[in-house]
LUMBAFI-210861 format. One record per residue (C-alpha): chain; residue in one letter; x, y, z. Coordinates in nm, 3 decimals, padded with zeros to 5 digits. Each point is the difference from the previous one (the first is absolute). Layout:
<unit = A | code = a | x = X | y = Y | z = Z>
...
% end
This chain:
<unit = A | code = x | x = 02.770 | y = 09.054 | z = -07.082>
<unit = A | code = x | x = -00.357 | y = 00.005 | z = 00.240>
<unit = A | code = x | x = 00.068 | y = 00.323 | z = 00.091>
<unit = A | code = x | x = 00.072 | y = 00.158 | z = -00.373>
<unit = A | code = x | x = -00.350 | y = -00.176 | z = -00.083>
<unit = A | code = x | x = -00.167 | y = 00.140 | z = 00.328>
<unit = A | code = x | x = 00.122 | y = 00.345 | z = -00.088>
<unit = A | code = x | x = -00.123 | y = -00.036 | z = -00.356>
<unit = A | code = x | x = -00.353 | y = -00.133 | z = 00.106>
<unit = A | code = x | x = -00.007 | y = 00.349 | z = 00.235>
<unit = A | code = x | x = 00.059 | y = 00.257 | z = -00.251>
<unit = A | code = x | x = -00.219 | y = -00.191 | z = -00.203>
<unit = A | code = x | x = -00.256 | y = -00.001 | z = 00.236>
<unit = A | code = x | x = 00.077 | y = 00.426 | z = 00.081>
<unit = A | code = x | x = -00.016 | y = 00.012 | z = -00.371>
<unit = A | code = x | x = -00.341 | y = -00.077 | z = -00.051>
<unit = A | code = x | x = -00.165 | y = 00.044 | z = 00.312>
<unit = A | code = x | x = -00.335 | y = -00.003 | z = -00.124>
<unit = A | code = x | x = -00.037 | y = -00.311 | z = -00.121>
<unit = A | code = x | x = 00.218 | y = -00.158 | z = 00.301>
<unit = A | code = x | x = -00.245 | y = 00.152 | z = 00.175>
<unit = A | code = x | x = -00.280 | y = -00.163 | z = -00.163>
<unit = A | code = x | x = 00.180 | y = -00.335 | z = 00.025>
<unit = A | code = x | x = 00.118 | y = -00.038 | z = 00.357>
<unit = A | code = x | x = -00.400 | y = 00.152 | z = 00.051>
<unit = A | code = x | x = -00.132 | y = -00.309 | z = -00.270>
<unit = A | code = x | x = 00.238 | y = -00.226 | z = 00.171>
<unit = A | code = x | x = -00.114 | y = 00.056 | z = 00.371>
<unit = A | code = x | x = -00.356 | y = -00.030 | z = -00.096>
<unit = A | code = x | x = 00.077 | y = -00.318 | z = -00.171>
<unit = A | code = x | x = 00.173 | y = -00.117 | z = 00.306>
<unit = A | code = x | x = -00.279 | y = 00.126 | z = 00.268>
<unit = A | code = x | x = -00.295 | y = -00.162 | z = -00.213>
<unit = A | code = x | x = 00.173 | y = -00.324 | z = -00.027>
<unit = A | code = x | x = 00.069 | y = -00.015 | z = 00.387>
<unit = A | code = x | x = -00.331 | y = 00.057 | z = 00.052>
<unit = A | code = x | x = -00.130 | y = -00.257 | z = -00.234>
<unit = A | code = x | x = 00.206 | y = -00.233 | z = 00.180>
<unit = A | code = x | x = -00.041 | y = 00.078 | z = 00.302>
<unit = A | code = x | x = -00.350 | y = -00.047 | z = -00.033>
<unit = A | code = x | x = -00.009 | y = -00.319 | z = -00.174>
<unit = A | code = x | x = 00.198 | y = -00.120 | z = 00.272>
<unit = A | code = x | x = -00.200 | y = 00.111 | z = 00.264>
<unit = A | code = x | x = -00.306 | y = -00.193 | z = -00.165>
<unit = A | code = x | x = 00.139 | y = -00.300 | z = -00.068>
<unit = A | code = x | x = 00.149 | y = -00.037 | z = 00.341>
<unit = A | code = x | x = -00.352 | y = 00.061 | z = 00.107>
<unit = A | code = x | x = -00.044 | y = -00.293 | z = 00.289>
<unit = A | code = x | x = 00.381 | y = -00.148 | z = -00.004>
<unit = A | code = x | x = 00.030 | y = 00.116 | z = 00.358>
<unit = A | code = x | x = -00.247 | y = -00.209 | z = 00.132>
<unit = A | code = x | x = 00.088 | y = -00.284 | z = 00.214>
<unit = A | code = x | x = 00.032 | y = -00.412 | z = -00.186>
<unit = A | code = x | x = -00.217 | y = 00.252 | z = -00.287>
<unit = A | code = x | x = 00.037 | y = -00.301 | z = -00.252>
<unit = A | code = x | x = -00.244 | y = -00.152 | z = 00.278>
<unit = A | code = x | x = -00.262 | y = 00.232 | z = -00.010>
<unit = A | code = x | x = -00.303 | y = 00.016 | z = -00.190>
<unit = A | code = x | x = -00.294 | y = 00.219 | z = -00.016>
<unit = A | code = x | x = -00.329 | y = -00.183 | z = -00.013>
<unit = A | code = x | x = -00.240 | y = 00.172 | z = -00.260>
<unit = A | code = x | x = -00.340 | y = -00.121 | z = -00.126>
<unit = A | code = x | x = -00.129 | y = -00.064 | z = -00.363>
<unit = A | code = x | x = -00.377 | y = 00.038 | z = 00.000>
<unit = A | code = x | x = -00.230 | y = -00.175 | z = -00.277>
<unit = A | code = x | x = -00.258 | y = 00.343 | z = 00.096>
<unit = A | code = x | x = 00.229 | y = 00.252 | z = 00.035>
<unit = A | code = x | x = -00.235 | y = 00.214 | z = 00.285>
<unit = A | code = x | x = -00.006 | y = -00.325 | z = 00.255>
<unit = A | code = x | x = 00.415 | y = 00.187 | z = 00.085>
<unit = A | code = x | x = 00.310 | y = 00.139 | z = -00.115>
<unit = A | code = x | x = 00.259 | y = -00.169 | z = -00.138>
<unit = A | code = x | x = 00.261 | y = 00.196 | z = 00.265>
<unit = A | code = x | x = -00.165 | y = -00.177 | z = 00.287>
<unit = A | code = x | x = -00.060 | y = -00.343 | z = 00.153>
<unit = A | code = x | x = -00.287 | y = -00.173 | z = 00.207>
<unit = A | code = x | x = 00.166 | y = 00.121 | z = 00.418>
<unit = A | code = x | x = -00.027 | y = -00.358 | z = 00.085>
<unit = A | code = x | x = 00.223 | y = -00.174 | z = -00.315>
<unit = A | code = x | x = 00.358 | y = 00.138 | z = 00.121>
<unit = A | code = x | x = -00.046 | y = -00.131 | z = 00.345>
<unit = A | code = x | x = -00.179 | y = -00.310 | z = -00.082>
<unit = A | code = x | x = 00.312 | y = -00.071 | z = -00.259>
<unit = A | code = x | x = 00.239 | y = -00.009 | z = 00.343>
<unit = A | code = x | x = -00.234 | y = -00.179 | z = 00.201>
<unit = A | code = x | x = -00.130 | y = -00.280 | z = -00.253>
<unit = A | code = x | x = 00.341 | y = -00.049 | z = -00.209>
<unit = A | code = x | x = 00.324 | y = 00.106 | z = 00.201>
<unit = A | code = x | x = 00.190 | y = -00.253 | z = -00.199>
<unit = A | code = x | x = -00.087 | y = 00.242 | z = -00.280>
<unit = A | code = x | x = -00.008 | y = 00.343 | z = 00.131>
<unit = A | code = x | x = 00.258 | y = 00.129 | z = 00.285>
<unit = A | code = x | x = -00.187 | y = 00.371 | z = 00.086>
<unit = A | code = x | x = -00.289 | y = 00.227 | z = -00.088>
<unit = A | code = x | x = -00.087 | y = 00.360 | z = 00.033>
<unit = A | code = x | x = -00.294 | y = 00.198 | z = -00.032>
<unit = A | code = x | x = -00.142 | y = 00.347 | z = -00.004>
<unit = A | code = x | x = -00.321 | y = 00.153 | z = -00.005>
<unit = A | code = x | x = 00.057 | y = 00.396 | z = -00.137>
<unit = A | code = x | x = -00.213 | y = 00.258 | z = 00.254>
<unit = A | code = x | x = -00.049 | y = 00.363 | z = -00.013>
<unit = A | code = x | x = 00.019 | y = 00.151 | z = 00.376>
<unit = A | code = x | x = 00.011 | y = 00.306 | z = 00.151>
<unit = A | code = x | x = 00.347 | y = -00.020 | z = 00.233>
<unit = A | code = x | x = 00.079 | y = 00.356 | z = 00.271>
<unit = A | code = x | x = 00.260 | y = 00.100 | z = 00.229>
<unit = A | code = x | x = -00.027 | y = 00.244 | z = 00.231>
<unit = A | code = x | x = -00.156 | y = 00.309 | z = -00.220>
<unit = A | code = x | x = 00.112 | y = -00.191 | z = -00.302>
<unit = A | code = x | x = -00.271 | y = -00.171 | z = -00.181>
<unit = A | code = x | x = 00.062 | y = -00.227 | z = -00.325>
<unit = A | code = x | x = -00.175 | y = -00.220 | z = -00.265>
<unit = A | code = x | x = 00.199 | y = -00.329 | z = -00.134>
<unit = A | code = x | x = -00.001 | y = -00.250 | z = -00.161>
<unit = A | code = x | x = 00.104 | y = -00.305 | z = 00.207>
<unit = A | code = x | x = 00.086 | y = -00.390 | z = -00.043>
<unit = A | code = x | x = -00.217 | y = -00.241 | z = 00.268>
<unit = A | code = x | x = 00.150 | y = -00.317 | z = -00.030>
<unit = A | code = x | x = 00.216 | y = -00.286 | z = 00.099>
<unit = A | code = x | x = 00.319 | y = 00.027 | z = 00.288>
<unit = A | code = x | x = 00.196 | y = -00.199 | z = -00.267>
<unit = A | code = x | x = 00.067 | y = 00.335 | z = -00.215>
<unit = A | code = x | x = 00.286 | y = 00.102 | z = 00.154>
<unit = A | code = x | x = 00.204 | y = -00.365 | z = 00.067>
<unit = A | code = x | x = -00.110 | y = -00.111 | z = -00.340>
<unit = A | code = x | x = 00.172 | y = 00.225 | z = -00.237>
<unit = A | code = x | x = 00.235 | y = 00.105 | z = 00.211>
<unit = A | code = x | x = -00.102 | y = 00.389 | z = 00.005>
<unit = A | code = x | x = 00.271 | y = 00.220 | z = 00.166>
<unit = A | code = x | x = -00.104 | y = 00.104 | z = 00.382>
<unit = A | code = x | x = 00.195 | y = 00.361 | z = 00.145>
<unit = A | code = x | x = -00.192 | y = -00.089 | z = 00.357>
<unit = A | code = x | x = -00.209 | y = -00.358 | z = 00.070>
<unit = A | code = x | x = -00.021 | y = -00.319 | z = -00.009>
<unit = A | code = x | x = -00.126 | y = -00.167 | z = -00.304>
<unit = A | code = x | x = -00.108 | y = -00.315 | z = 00.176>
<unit = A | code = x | x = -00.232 | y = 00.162 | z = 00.201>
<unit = A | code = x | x = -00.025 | y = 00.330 | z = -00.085>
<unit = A | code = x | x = -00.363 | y = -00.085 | z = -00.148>
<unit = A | code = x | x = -00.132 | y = -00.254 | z = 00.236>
<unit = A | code = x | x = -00.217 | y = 00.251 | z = 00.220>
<unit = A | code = x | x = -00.347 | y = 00.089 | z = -00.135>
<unit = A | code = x | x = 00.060 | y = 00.386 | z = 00.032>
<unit = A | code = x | x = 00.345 | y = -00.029 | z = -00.070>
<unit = A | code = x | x = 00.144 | y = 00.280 | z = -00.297>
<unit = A | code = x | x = 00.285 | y = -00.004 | z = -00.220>
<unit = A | code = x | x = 00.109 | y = 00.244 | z = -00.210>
<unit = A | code = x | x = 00.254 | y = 00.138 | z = -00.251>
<unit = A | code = x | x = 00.266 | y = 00.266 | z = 00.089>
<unit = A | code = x | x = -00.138 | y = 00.283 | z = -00.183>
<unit = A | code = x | x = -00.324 | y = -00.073 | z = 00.156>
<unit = A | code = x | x = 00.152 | y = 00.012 | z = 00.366>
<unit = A | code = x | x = 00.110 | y = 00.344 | z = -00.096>
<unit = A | code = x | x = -00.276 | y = 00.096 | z = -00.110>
<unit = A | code = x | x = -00.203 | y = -00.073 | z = 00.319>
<unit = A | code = x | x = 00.305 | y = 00.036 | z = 00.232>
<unit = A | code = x | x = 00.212 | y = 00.236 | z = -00.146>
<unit = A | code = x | x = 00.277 | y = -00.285 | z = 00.069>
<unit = A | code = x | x = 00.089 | y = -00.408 | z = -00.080>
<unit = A | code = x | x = 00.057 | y = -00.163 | z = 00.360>
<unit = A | code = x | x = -00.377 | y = -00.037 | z = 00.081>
<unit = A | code = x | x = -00.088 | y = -00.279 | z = 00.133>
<unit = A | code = x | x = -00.217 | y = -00.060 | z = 00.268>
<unit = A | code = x | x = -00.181 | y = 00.323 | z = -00.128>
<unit = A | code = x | x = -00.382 | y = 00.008 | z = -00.022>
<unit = A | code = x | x = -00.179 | y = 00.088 | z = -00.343>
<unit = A | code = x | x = -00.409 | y = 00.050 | z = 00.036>
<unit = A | code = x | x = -00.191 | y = -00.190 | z = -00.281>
<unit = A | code = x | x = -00.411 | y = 00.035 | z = -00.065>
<unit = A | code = x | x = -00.137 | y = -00.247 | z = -00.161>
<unit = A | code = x | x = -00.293 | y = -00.052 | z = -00.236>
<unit = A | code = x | x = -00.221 | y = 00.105 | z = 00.232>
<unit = A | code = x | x = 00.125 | y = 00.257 | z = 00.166>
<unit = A | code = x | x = 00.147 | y = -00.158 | z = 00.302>
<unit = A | code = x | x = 00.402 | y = 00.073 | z = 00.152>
<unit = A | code = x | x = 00.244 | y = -00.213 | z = 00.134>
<unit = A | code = x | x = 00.367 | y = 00.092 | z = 00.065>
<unit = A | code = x | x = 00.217 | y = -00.265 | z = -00.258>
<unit = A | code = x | x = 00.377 | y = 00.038 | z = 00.164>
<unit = A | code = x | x = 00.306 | y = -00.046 | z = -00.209>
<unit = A | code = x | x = 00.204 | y = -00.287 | z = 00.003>
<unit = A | code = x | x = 00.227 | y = -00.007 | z = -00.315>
<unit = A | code = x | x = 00.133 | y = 00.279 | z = -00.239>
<unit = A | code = x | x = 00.105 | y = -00.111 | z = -00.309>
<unit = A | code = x | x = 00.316 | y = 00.176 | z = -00.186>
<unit = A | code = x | x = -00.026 | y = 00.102 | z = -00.362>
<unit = A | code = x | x = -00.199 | y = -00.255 | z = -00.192>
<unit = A | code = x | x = 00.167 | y = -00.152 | z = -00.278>
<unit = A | code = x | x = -00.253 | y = 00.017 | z = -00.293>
<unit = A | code = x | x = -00.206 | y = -00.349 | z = -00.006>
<unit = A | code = x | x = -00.339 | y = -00.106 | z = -00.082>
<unit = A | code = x | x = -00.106 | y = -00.124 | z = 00.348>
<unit = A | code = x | x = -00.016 | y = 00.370 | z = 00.198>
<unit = A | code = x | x = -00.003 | y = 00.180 | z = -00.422>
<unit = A | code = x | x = -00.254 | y = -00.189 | z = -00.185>
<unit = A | code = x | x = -00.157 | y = 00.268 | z = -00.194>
<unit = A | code = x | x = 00.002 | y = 00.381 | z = 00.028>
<unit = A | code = x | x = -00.345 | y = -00.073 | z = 00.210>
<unit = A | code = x | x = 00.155 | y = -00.258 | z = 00.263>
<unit = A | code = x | x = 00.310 | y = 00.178 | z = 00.070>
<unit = A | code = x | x = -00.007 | y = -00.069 | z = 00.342>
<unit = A | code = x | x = 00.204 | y = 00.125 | z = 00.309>
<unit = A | code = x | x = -00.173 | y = -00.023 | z = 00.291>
<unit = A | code = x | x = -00.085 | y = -00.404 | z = 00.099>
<unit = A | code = x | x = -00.227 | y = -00.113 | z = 00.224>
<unit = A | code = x | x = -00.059 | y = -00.355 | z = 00.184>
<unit = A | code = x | x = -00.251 | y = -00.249 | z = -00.143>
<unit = A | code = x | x = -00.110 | y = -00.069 | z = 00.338>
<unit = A | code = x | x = -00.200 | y = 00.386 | z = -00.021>
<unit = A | code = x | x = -00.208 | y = -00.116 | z = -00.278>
<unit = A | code = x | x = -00.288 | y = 00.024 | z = 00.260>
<unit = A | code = x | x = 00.064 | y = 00.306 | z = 00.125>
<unit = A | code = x | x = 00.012 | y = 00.116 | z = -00.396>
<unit = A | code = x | x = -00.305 | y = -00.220 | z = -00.053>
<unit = A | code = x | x = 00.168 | y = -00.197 | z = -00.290>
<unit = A | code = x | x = 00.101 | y = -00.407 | z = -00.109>
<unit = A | code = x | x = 00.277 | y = -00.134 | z = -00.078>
<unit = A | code = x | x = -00.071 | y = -00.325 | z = 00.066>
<unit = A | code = x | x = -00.313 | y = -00.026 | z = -00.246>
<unit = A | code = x | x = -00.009 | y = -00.235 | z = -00.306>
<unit = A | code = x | x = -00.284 | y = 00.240 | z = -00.122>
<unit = A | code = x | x = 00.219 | y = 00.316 | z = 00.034>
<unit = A | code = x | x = 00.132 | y = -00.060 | z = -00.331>
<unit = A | code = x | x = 00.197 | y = 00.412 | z = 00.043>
<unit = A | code = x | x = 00.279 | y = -00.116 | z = 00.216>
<unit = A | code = x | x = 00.383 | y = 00.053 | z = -00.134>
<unit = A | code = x | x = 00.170 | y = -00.315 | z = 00.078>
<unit = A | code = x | x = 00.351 | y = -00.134 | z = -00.052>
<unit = A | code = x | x = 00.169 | y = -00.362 | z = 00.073>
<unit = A | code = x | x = 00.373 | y = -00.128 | z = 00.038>
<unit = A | code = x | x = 00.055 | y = -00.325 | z = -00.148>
<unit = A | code = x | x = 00.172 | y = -00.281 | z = 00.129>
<unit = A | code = x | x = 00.385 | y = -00.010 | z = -00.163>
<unit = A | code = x | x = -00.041 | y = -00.158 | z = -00.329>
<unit = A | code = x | x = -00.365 | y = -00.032 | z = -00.016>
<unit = A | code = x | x = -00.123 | y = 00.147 | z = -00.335>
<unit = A | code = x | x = -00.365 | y = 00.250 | z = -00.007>
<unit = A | code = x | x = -00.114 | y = -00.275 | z = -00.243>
<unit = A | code = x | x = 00.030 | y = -00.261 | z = 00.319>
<unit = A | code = x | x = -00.325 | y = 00.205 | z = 00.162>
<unit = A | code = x | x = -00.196 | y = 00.038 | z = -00.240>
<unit = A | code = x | x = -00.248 | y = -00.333 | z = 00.081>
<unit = A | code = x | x = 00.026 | y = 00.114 | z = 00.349>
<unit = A | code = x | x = -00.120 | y = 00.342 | z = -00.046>
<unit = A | code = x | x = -00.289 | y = -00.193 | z = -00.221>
<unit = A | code = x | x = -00.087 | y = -00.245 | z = 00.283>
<unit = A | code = x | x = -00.007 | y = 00.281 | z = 00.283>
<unit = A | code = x | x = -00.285 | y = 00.194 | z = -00.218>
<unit = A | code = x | x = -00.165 | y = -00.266 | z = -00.038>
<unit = A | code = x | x = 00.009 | y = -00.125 | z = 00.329>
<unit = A | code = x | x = -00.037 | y = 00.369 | z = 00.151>
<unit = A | code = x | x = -00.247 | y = 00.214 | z = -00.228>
<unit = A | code = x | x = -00.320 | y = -00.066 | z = -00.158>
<unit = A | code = x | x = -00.017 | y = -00.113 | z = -00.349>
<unit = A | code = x | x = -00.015 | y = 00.324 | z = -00.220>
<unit = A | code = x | x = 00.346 | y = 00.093 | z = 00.134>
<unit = A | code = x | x = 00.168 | y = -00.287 | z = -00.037>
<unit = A | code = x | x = -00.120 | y = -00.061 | z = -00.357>
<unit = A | code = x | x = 00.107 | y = 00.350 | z = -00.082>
<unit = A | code = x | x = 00.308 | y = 00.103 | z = 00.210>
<unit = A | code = x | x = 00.377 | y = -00.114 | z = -00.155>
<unit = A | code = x | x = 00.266 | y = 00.069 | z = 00.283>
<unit = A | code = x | x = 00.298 | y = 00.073 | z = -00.178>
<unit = A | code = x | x = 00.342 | y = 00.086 | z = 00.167>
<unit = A | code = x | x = 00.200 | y = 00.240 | z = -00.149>
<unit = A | code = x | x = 00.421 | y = 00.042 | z = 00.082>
<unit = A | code = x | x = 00.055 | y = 00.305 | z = 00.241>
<unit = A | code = x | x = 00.326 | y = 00.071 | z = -00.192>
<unit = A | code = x | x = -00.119 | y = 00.012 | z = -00.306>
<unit = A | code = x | x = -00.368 | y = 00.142 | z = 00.078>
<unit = A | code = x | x = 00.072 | y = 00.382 | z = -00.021>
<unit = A | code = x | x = 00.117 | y = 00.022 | z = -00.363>
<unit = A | code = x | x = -00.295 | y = -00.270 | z = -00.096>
<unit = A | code = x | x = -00.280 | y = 00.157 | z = 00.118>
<unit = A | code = x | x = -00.299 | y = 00.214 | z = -00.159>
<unit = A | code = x | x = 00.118 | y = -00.260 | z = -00.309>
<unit = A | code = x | x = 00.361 | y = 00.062 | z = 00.000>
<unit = A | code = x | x = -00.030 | y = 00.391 | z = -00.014>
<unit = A | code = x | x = 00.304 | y = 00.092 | z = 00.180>
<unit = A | code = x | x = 00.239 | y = -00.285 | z = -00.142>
<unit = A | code = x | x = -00.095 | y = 00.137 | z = -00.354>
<unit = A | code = x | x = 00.034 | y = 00.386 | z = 00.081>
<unit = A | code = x | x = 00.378 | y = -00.152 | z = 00.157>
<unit = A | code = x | x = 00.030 | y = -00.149 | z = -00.378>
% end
């Protein structure tokens, strides 16, 4: 019986092969566009799930009474740290970065990026995926240097660099040799090393070189630092939000603290709620 009904369909189909040829055409189409639909919203809504204890992390963001006293993407470099220190009842880790523009060679090769300078709690935080390194100590060293994969083969031609020596000027024009220590394999797409199309970052750099880069993390007036905090198991954002009040007050002068609102937003959900929602509606 199936195989009188397959033969049918065929000469049918050899029949009128114009418009089976319009429909198998219409039908792959259909099936193509919907894959990619999906595939995409799936890619954007699994945005940060690869992140390590991610229903943990937060991303500390500012509300400002006057808007030009900072952006609402960054934090006073002093709050995140200050949040272990003061309350570690409360909060378990923090990380930081402060995003830098340098000029990086190797050999003959010469290259401008964009780079993260921040905290040696990056990698063990969330967990990021190491090919060579250790992520306990792989940013401990002040001219220490890890990188992605397609960065190592960029500069190296290879991925099994470490120990090799990368020359970084800084700000004003002075060199010093930053040697590899960790190479990290394909990163899964977060908001920590992604934030924006801006901060995209793949090249990290210790927090202990912010003199040789002339910069602050540790400021309470450098209100332009990206900062991040894990939270104690079961210990709600709501939980620090006198303590974030009582460390302005206690750390800035007046005019900040009357105008700054820490807020901390959920790293798994932050992606497709930022910029007001704009990517969770354009998934709708």
């Amino acid at each position: 019986m199936i195989k009188n009904y397959l033969k049918i369909a065929w000469r049918n189909l050899q029949k009128h092969k114009y418009h089976t040829f319009i429909n198998v055409i219409g039908l792959a189409c259909g099936v193509s566009f919907a894959l990619a639909i999906g595939a995409y919203i799936w890619q954007e809504s699994t945005f940060d799930e690869q992140l390590k204890n991610v229903n943990n992390q937060y991303i500390l963001q500012s509300e400002w009474k006057s808007p030009e006293m900072g952006m609402p993407i960054t934090t006073p470099g002093s709050l995140p740290k200050a949040l272990k220190e003061e309350y570690p009842d409360l909060v378990r880790n923090y990380y930081r970065f402060d995003g830098i523009t340098c000029i990086l060679s190797y050999g003959d090769k010469i290259f401008n990026e964009g780079a993260a300078l921040g905290d040696s709690t990056l990698l063990s935080m969330y967990g990021l995926p190491l090919l060579y390194g250790n992520a306990a100590t792989a940013l401990k060293d002040p001219f220490s240097l890890v990188i992605t994969d397609d960065i190592a083969s960029k500069y190296f031609d290879k991925t099994d660099v470490l120990g090799q020596q990368v020359n970084i000027k800084n700000f004003t024009g002075e060199t010093h040799p930053f040697t590899v220590t960790a190479v990290l394999d394909k990163l899964p797409a977060n908001s920590v090393t992604n934030m924006n199309e801006s901060l995209n970052n793949k090249i990290f750099l210790s927090s202990k070189a912010v003199n040789f880069f002339n910069r602050n993390l540790d400021s309470w007036q450098n209100a332009f630092i990206v900062g991040y905090v894990e939270l104690q198991p079961g210990v709600s954002p709501e939980m620090l939000g006198q303590p974030m009040k009582d460390l302005l007050i206690k750390h800035t002068d007046e005019k900040v603290a009357r105008n700054l609102t820490p807020i901390l937003n959920p790293l798994a959900s932050y992606h497709l709620k930022k910029d007001d929602g704009l990517i969770e509606k354009m998934l709708f």
